[in-house]
C-alpha positions in Angstrom: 1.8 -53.8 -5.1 -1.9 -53.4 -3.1 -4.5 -51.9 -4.5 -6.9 -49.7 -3.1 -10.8 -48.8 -3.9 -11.7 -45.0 -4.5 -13.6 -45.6 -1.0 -10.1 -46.5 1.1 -8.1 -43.7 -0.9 -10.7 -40.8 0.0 -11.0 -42.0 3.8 -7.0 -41.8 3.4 -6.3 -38.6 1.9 -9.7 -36.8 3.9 -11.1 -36.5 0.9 -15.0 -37.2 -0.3 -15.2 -40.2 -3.1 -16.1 -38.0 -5.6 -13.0 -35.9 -5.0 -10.8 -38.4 -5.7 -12.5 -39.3 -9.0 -11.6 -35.1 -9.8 -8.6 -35.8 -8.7 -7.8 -38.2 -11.3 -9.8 -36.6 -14.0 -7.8 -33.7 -13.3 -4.5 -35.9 -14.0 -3.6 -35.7 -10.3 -3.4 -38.9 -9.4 -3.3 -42.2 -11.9 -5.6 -45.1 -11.5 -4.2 -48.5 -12.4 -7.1 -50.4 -13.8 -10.7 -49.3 -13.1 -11.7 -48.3 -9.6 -8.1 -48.9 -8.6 -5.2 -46.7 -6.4 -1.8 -47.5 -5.3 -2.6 -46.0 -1.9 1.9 -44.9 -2.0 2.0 -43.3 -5.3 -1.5 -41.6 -5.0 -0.5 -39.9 -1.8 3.0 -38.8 -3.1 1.0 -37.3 -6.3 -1.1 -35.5 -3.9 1.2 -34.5 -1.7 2.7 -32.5 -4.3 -0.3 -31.5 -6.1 -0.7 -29.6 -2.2 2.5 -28.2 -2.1 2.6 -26.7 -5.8 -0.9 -24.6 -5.0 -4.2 -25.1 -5.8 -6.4 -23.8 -8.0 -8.3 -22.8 -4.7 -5.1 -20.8 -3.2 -5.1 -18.9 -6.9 -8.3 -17.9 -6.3 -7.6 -16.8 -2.5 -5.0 -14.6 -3.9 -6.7 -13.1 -6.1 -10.1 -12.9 -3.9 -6.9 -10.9 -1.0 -5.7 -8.9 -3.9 -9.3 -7.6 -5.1 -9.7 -6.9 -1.0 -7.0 -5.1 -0.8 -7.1 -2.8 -3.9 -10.9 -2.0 -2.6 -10.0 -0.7 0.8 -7.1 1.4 -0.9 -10.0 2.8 -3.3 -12.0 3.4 -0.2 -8.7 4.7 1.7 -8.2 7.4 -1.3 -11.7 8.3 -1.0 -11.9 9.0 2.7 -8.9 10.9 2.5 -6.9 8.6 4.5 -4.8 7.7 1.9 -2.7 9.8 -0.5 -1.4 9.0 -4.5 2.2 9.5 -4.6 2.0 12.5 -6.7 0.1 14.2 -4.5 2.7 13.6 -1.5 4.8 14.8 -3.9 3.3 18.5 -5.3 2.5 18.9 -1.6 5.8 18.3 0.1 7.4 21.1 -3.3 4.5 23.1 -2.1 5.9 23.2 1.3 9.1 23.4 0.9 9.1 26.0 -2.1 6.6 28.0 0.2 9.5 27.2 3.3 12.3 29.0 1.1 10.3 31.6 0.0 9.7 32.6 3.4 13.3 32.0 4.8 14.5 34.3 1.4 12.3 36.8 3.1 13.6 36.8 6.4 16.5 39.2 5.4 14.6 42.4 3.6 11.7 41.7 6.2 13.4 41.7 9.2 16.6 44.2 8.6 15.1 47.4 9.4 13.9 46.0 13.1 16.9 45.0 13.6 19.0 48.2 12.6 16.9 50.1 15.4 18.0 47.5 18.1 21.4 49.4 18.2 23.3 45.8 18.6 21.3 44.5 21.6 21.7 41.0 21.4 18.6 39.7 23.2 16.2 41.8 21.4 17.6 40.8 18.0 17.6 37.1 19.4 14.0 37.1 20.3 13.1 39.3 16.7 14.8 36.4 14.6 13.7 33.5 16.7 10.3 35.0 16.3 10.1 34.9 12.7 12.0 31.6 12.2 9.0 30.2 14.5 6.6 32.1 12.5 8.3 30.7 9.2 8.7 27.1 10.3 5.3 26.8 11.4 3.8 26.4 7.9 5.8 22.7 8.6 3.1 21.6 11.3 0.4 22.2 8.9 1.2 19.9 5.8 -2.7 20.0 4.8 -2.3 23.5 3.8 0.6 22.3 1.2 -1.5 18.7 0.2 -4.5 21.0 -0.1 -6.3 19.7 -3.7 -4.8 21.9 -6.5 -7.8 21.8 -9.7 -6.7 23.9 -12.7 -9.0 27.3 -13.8 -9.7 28.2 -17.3 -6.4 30.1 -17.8 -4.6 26.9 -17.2 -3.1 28.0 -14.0 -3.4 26.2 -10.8 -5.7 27.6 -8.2 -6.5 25.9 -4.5 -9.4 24.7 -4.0 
């Protein structure tokens, strides 16, 4: 077996001198006697010291990970991003609003439509009116995510 010099190792791997002497402090790769390498075993050891992740990868994880949790603060803030529990009171919001209207419809619109003495197109346009009117509290979904805050009484009030 050959023997190679810190020098020959580094110009092998691309590395500097000095990171091949961290290398082995670290345990990564074994020196046989003092200033020493088997070129084949050191390039296996740090072969697989690269393909089981670096301390440096770690840390460009977490670095991404910080990154991304800041521009979801800074999404939440501008508004252009919601919790899920908002999506969620506004969407019953909506929909309990929705079937309130709809459960309407009936008492609202039954003594219109008693006048119309069975004429089927003015009763058609009377109910297709107010489904429109009902279903267009669905186009505007700010008005059901608007921010609910709580008043002294403990009951919820928009704000």
């Amino acid at each position: 077996m050959k023997l190679y010099t810190s020098k020959v190792v580094a110009d092998w791997l691309g590395l500097t001198e000095r990171r091949v002497r961290q290398l082995r402090d670290e345990g990564i790769i074994e020196e046989h006697s003092p200033g020493l390498y088997d070129l084949r075993a050191t390039t296996r050891r740090y072969i697989s010291y690269l393909r089981s992740g670096s301390l440096a990868d770690e840390r460009a994880r977490l670095t991404k990970a910080k990154r991304e949790a800041a521009e979801m603060e800074n999404d939440l803030r501008r508004g252009e991003l919601h919790r899920t529990d908002e999506i969620e009171a506004g969407i019953k919001t909506m929909l309990l609003n929705i079937r309130g209207r709809f459960l309407s419809l009936p008492a609202k619109l039954s003594p219109a439509l008693a006048t119309m003495g069975g004429d089927q197109a003015s009763i058609f346009d009377e109910l297709k009116k107010a489904i429109d009117e009902t279903l267009e509290e669905l186009r505007d979904f700010n008005v059901a995510f608007a921010m609910r805050e709580e008043d002294g009484d403990g009951e919820e009030k928009e704000t």
